[in-house]
N, C-alpha and C positions, 0 to 999 in steps of 0.2 A: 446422518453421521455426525456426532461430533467428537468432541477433546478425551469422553470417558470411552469410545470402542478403539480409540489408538494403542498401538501395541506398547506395553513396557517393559521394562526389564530393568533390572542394573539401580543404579544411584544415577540419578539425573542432578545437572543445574541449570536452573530457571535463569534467562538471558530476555536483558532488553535494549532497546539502543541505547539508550546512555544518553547524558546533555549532548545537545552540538556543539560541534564543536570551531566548524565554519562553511561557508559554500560556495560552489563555484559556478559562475554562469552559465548558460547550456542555450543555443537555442530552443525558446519556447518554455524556459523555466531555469533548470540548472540542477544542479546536485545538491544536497544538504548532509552535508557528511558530523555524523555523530558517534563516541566514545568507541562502539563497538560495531556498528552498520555506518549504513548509507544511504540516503534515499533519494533515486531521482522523480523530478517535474516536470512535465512536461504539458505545454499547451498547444490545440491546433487551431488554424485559423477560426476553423469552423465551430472551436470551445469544447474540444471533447479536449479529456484531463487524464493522463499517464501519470501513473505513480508505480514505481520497482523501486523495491527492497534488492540492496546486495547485487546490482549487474544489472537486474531483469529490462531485460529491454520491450520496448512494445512490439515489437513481430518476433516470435510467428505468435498472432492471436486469435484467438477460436473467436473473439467479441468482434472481430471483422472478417469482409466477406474478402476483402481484398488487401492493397499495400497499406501502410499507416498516412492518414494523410501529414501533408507539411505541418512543420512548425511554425509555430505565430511569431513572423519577426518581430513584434512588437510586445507581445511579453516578456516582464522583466523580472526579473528576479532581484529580491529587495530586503535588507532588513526589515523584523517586524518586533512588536514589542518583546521584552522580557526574554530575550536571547533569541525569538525565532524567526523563520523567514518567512517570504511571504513569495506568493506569483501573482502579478498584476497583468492583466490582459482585459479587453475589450470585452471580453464576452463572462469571463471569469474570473474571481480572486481565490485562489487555495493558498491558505497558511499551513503554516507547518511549526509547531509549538517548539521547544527547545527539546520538548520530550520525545519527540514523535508523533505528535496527534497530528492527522489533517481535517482541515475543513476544506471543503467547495463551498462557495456560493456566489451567488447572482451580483452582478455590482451594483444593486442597491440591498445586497446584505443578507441576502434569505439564506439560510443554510440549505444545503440541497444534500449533501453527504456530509458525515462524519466520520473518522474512521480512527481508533483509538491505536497508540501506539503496538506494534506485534510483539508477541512473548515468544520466545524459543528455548526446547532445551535441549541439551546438549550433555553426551554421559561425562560424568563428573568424572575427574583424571584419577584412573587406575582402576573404574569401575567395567566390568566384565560382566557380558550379553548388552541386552536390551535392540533396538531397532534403530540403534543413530539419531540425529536430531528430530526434534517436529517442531511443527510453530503453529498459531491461530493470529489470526487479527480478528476483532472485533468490529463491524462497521453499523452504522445508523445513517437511512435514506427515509428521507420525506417519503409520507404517506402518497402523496401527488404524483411523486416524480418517480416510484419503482417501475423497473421493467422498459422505462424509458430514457435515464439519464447515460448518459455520455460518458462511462467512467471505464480505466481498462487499468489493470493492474497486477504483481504479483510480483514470487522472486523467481531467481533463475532456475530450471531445469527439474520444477514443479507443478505439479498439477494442484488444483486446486476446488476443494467443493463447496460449497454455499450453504449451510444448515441455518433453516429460518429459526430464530427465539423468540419472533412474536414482536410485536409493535412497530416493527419495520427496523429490527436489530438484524443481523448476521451475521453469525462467526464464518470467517473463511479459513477452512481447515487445511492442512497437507495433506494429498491422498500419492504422493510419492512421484517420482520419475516416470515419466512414459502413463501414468493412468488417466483414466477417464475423467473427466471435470463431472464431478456430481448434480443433482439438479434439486 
């Protein structure tokens, strides 16, 4: 599945977060709120790494078998360069660009995940049919570390499918309310 079998209709507009615009602390990372979303961070003791668009919280989550573990009391959330934030913890640093891009990586620097800011669109005012919004993000994991890293994400009250591009890219698509999570 990706971006071209989604349904169209109508006059759409192409939507992205926007600069940030500031953010607020959170156990275990914090919010980063930007022109038009928001994005929360979250770090667990143990280094696995939460990121929700727009609300999404980490439970309920199909990437766990049980509750979300604790937050890292000691991750902080921190300016980082050229407008963006950053999350500092023990195990993990995830930035987060002014634009929306996040990085994961090791704390001596490895990138482990990439994941480029999401696009959404949304029908353009007074345009009639089409299927309501949809969105993609775009993400990049080490050849190494697929299928094993620590990563749990998404927005609220979405499902969401994983279409491989090849190189250890993935688009993660919208497959709607209440669907199956693609494979």
């Amino acid at each position: 599945m990706d971006a071209r079998t989604l349904p169209r209709g109508g006059r759409e507009r192409a939507r992205v977060p926007g600069p940030a615009r500031g953010a607020e602390p959170r156990p275990g990372g914090g919010v980063v709120h930007f022109e038009r979303s928001s994005l929360r961070v979250r770090v667990t003791a143990g280094g696995m790494v939460f990121c929700g668009w727009d609300g999404a919280g980490p439970e309920p989550s199909y990437a766990l078998a049980g509750a979300y573990p604790q937050a890292d009391p000691r991750a902080v959330l921190e300016p980082d360069k050229d407008g963006g934030w950053r999350v500092v913890s023990e195990r993990v640093l995830v930035t987060v660009t002014r634009l929306g891009a996040v990085e994961v990586r090791t704390p001596g620097g490895v990138v482990l995940r990439r994941d480029l800011p999401p696009r959404w669109w949304e029908p353009a005012d007074g345009a009639e049919g089409g299927a309501g919004s949809r969105w993609t993000q775009r993400s990049e994991v080490l050849k190494r570390t697929r299928g094993s890293s620590a990563w749990a994400g998404g927005r609220p009250d979405r499902g969401c499918a994983a279409a491989r591009t090849g190189c250890g890219t993935r688009a993660r698509l919208r497959s709607g309310p209440g669907a199956a999570h693609g494979r």
